[in-house]
N, C-alpha and C positions, 0 to 999 in steps of 0.2 A: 504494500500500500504506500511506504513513502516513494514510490516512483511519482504517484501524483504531485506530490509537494514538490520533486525535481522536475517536475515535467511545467508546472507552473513558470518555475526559476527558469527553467530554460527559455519560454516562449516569451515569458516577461523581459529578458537581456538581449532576445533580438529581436522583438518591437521595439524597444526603447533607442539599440543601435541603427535599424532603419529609420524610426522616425528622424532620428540626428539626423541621418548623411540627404535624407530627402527620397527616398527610395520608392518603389509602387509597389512592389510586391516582395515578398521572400520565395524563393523556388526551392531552396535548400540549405539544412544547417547541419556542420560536419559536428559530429562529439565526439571525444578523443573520452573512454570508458577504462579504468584500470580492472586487471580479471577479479581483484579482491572485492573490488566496491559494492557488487550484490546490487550491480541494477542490471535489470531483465529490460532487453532491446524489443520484445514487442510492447511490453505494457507500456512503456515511456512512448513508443510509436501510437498504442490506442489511445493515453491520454493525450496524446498530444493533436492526434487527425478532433479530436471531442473537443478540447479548447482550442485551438486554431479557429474554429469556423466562423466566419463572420468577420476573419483578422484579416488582415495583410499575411497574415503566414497561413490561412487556410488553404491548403494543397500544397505544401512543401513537402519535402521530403527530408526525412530526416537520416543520415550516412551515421555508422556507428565504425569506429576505428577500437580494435583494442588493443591494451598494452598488456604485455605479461606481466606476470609478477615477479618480482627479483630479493632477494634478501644478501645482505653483506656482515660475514664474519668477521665480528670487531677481533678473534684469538690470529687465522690463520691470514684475516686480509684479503677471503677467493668472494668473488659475488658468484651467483647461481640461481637458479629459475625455481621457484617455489610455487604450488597450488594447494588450496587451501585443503581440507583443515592446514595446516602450517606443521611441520613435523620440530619438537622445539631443539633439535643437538643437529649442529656443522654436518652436513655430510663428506666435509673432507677432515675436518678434526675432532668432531665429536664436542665442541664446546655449545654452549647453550647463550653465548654470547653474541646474540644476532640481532637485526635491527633489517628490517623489511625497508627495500629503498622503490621500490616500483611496484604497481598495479592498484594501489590506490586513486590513480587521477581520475579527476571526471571534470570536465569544462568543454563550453564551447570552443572550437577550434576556429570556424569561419561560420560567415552569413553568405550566402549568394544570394546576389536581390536582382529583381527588375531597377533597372535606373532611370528614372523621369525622364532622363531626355534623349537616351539610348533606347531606350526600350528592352535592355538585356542585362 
């Protein structure tokens, strides 16, 4: 359920960015999604086709990019690709001194808009 609450924030940051630049329409918005983050790429697409409508972004398309997950051992120094659950000891050293550096992101990356006087 909180995809609706990001789904909000998403559509609210690029109305706000279109209305700035003077824009007609949004066609498309890229989101760069980290694998840990626990957001589900259809629901954020149904809430989003649901509050779109009536906007400047109603019919866009939403592009979902994902980044892996990475974790770095503070003992040995090696980074390495982690999916969740999270396993907690180094796979190269066994230490439990780790610090997740990747797969948490989630932000808009780009708007693609129609432009007032382009038409594209």
């Amino acid at each position: 359920m909180h995809e609706l609450a990001v789904t909000e924030g998403i559509l609210k940051t690029a109305l706000a960015a279109t209305e700035q630049n003077g824009a007609r329409a949004i066609t498309a918005i890229d989101l760069v999604i980290g694998e840990l983050s626990s957001i589900v790429d259809d629901s954020v697409q149904f809430y989003f086709d649901a509050l779109s409508q009536g906007t400047l972004a109603e019919g866009a398309r939403l592009r979902f990019r994902r980044i892996s997950a990475t974790a770095h051992c503070r003992s040995c120094d090696r980074q390495f690709s982690v999916k969740a659950p999270l396993e907690p000891l180094c796979p190269v050293c066994g230490s439990a001194r780790l610090q997740v550096t990747g797969g948490k992101e989630f932000y808009v990356e780009s708007i693609e808009v129609k432009d007032e006087n382009s038409g594209s």
